[in-house]
C-alpha positions in Angstrom: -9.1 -9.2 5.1 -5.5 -10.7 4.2 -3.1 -7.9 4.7 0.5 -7.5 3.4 2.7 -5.2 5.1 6.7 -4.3 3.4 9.1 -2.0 5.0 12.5 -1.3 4.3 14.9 -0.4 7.3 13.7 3.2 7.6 10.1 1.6 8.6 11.1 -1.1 11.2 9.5 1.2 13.9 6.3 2.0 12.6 5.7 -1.4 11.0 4.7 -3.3 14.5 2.1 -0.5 15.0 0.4 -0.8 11.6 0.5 -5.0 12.1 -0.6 -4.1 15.7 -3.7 -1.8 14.6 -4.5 -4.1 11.4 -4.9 -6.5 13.8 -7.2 -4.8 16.2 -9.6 -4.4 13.0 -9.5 -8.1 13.1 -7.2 -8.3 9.8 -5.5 -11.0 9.3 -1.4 -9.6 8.1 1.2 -11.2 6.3 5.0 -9.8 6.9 6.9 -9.0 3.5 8.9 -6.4 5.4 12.8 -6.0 6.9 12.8 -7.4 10.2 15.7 -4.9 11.8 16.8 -1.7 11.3 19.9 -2.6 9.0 19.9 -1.0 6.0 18.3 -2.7 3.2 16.9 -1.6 -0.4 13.0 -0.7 -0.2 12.8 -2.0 -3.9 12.6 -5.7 -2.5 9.9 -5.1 -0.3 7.6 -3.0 -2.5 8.1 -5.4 -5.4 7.3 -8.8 -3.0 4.0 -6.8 -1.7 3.5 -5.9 -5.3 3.5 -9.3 -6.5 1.2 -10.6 -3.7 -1.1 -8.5 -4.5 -1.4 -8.9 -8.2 -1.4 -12.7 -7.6 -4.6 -12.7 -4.8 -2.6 -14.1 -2.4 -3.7 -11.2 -0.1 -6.6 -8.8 -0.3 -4.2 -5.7 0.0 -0.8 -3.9 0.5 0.5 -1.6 3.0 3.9 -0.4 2.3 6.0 2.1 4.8 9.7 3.7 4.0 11.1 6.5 4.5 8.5 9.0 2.1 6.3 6.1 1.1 7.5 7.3 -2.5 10.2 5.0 -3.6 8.3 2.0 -2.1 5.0 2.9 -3.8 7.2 3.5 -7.1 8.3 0.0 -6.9 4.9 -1.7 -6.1 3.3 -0.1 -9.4 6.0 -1.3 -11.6 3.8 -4.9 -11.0 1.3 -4.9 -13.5 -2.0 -4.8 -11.8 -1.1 -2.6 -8.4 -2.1 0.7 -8.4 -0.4 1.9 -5.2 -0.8 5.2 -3.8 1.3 7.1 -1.4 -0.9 8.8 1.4 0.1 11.9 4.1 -3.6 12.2 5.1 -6.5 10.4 5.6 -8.6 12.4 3.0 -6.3 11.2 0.2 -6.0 8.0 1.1 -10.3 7.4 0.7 -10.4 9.1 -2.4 -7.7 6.9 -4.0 -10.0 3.6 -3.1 -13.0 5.3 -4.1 -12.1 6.7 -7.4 -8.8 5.0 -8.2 -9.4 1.7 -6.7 -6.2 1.6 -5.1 -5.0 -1.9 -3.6 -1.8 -0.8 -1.9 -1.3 2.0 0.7 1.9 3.6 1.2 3.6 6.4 3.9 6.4 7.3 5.2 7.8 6.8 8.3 9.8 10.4 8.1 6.7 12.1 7.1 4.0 11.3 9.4 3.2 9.7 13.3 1.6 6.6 13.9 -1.3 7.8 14.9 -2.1 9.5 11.5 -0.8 6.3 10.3 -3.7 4.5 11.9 -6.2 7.2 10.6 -4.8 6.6 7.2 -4.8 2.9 7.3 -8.5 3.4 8.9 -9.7 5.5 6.3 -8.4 4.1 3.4 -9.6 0.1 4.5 -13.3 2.0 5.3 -13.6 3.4 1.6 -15.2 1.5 -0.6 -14.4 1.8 -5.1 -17.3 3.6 -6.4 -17.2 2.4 -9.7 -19.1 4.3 -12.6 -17.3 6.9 -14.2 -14.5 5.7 -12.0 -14.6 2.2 -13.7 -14.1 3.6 -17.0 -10.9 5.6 -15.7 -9.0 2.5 -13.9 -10.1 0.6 -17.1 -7.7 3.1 -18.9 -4.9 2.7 -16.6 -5.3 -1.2 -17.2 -5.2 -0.7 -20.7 -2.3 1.6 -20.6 -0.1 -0.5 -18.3 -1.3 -3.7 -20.4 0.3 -1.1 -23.7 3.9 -0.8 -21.9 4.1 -3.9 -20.0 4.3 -6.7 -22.4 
């Protein structure tokens, strides 16, 4: 897969270890992100990895700031990403398998990088299980298609 990775400032030290690991999958990643620790505005980098994803230009987003909140926020204000912001691998698989999410997002204040790799690991490993699940993404789709004209 075609990986994006953003960052703000705040995630300049767990981004090389997320590229690192994606990489180790055999993932091919592509660096949206702040490339030193001055500070910057997360906004930037959750809206570029928002729109990359939207377009198909990569398969996927993985977003890291801070919480992973204001980061995620920004990536779902691009109509078609439905980013979700993970502490824990359980999370994280149910969000792709009922909620179809296409970008991942924690927080470098919250969590380690080795439960960042379990994250990352479990979310890439879950697969959308359609069905009923279809039917609820379709409403979200609808919804954001309502409000973003």
């Amino acid at each position: 897969m075609k990986i994006a990775v953003g960052n703000d400032h705040v995630g300049i030290e767990l981004k090389p270890v997320i590229i690192e690991f994606l990489e180790s999958l055999g993932h091919e990643v592509v660096d949206y992100g702040a490339q030193t620790n001055e500070r910057t505005d997360y906004p930037i980098y959750g809206k570029k990895v928002g729109e990359e994803v939207a377009a198909g230009n990569v398969d996927c987003g993985i977003l890291i700031c801070g919480t992973g909140v204001g980061i995620s926020i920004a990536a779902n204000k691009v109509k078609g990403v439905r980013a979700v912001v993970c502490s824990e691998p359980y999370t994280a698989q149910l969000s792709k398998e009922h909620n179809n999410t296409n970008i991942l997002a924690f927080g470098s204040r919250v969590i380690g990088s080795e439960l960042a790799k379990m994250i990352v690991k479990a979310w890439l490993d879950a697969e959308f299980k359609g069905g009923r699940h279809a039917n609820r993404v379709k409403m979200i789709a609808d919804t954001e298609r309502a409000y973003l004209c």
